[in-house]
TORLO-180335 format. One record per residue (C-alpha): x, y, z. Coordinates in steps of 0.001 Angstrom, whole numbers, plus 500000, padded with zeros to 6 digits. Layout:
BEGIN
XYZ/...
***
This chain:
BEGIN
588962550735907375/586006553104908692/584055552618911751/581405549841910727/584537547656909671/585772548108913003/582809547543915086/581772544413913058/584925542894911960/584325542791907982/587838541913906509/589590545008904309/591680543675901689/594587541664903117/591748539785903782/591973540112907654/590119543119910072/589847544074913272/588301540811914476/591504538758913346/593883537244915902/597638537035915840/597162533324915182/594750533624913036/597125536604910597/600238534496910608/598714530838909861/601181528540907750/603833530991908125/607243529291909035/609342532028910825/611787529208912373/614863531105910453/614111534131911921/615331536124914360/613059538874916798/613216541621919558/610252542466920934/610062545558923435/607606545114926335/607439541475925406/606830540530929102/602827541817929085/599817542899927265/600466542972923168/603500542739923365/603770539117925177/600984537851922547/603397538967919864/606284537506921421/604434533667922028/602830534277918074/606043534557917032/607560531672918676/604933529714917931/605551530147914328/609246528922915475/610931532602915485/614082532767917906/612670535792920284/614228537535922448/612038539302924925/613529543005926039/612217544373928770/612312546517932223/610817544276934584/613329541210934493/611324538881936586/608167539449934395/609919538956931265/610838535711932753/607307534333933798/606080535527930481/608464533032928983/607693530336931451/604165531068929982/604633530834926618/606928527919927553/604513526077929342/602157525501925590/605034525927923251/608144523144924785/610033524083921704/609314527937921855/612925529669921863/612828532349923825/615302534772925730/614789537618928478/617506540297928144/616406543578930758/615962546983928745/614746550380929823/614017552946926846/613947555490929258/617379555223930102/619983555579926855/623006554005929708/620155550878929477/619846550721925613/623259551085925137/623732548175927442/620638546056926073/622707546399922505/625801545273924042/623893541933925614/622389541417922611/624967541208920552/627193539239922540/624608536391921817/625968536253918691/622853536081917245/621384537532913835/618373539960913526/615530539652911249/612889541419913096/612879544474915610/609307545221916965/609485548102919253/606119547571921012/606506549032924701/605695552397925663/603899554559928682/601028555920928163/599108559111930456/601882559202932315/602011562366934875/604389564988933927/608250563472934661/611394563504933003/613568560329932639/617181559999934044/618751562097930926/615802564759931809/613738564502928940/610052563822929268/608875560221929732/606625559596926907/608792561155924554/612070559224926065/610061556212926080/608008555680923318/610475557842920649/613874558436921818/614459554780923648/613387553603920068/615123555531918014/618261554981919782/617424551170920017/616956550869916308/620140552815915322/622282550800917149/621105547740915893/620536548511912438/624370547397911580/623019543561912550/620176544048910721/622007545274907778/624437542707907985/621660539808908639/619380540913905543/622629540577903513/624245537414904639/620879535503904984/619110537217901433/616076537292903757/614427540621904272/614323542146907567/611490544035909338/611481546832911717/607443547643913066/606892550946914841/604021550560917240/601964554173916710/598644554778917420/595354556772916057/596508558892919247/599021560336916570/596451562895915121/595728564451918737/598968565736919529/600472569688920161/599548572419917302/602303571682914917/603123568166915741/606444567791917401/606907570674920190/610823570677919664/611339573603921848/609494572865924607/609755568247925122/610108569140928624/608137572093929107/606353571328932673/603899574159932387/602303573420929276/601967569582929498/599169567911928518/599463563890929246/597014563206926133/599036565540923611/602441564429924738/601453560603924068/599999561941920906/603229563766920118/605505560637921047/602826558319918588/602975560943915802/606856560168916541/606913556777916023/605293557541912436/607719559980911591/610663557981912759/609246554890910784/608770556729907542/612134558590907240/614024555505908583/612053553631906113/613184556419902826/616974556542904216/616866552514903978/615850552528900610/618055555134899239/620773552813900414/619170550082898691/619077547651902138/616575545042902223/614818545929905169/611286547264905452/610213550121908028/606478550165909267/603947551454911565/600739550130913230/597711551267915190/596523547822917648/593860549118918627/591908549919921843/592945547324924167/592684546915928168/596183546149928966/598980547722931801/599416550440929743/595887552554931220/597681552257934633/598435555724934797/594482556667934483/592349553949935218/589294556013935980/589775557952933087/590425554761930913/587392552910932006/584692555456931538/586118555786928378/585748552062927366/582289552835929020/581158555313925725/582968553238923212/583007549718924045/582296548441920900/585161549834919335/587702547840921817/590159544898920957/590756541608923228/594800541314923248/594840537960920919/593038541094918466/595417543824919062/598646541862918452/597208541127915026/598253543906913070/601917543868914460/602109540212913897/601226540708910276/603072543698909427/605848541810910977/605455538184909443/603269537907906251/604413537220902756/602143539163901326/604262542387902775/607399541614901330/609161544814899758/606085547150901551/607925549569903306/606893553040904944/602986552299905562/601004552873908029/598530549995909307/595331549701911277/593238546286911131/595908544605909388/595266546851906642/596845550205905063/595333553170906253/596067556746906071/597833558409908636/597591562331909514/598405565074907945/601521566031909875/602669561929909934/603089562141905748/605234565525906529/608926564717905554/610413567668906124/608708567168910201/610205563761909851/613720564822909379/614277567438911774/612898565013914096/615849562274913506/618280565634913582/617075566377916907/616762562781918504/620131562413917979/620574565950919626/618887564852922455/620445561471922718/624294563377922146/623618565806924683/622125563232926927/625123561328927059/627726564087927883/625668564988931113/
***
């Protein structure tokens, strides 16, 4: 979309930019057949995603690690929607034991799936490695996902199918993608300590996201399912996720405030990708401003795509035999 399109707001041609809302991207659309999982649906983007899509009457179900926030989010979006349907279910992508057991709660709702928008994520984070000792933002933002989708792909399969109505899976990425390690995915040294950087290893876990989308997104349609794989880039929003450097984050915002989204703004894109008609059948794109953009270099790389799915399950096998 370029710079002046973000900084002013002109609509690219889905007709929305990076001024549009959530609200404002999914207006007349009726989403009350529909089934959703949003990750981190208990703050920041991903709670305006989660109340957009109830609003628009989508069954959501709300995954996330802080239980108790979860539930005041939906006492929030309960408190302007009386009809919103809405359920909290606790999930930790750090942990596999937790995703397994997220899966396993889900589906004894015996509910179907339409939509999976994996949304949460750490960002800055000092160096740490999760409780199957791999790094946190790779854990986090890639693996957790990864492992999340797999498992419930089945019930997306089997929804798509049974239902005729196409499902949707939305990576949440980031322009952060580009600035990762030399060579994109460092997949002999994830939990190197002494090379860390906390900006390329959130670059490296975006770029991830990409990758994962896109080759999930080519192994879906070889099978000929009827579900559509994307990622986005929200935007540069104040929310939870600048925790880990708040100094850092705000003299950044300092130099490019005009460049930043309100959170209504930067659920936009996700809502879109996730909800409008005019997507149907678009699979394996990459959006920004509610609009396709190009990606990097090493993101369109399919052969970097699939030895990263051979060695997240790697990681995730090895992971559970400790």
């Amino acid at each position: 979309m370029g710079f002046f399109a973000l900084v002013t707001g002109k609509r690219g041609p889905s007709g929305f930019g990076s001024a549009s809302t959530a609200e404002q991207v999914t207006e007349g659309v009726d989403a009350s057949s529909l089934t959703a999982i949003v990750t981190g649906g208990a703050s920041g983007i991903g709670l305006e995603t989660a109340r957009v899509l109830a609003l628009r009457g989508a069954h959501v179900i709300i995954a996330a690690r802080n239980l108790e926030a979860a539930s005041e989010a939906k006492q929030l979006i309960l408190k302007d929607n009386h009809t919103a349907r809405i359920d909290v279910l606790k999930l930790n992508l750090s942990s596999i034991k937790s995703v397994t057991s997220f899966v396993n709660s889900f589906n004894a709702l015996d509910l179907p799936l339409n939509l999976l928008i994996n949304n949460a994520g750490v960002m800055f984070c000092p160096f740490q490695l999760s409780e199957d000792g791999i790094e946190m933002h790779f854990a986090t933002n890639h693996l957790g996902h990864f492992l999340l989708t797999n498992l419930l792909l089945e019930k997306m399969k089997t929804t798509a199918k049974t239902t005729g109505v196409e499902g949707r899976i939305v990576n949440l990425s980031s322009l952060a993608h580009a600035g990762t390690y030399k060579g994109g995915i460092r997949f002999d040294k994830i939990n190197d300590p002494d090379s860390y950087s906390t900006i390329n290893a959130y670059g490296q876990s975006k770029l991830a996201n990409l990758l994962h989308a896109n080759e999930l997104s080519r192994r879906l349609q070889e099978e000929g399912v009827s579900i559509t794989v994307n990622s986005v880039h929200p935007g540069l929003i104040m929310t939870p996720l600048m925790r880990h450097n708040p100094l850092l984050m705000k003299a950044f915002k300092m130099f490019t405030f005009c460049m930043w989204k309100n959170v209504p703004q930067g659920a936009a894109t996700t809502s879109y990708v996730a909800l409008h008609p005019k997507l149907k059948g678009v699979t394996g794109k990459y959006y920004a401003d509610c609009n396709e953009t190009e990606p990097s270099k090493d993101a369109g790389d399919e052969n970097l795509a699939k030895k990263l799915w051979d060695c997240s399950n790697k990681l995730i096998d090895g992971a559970s035999e400790i």
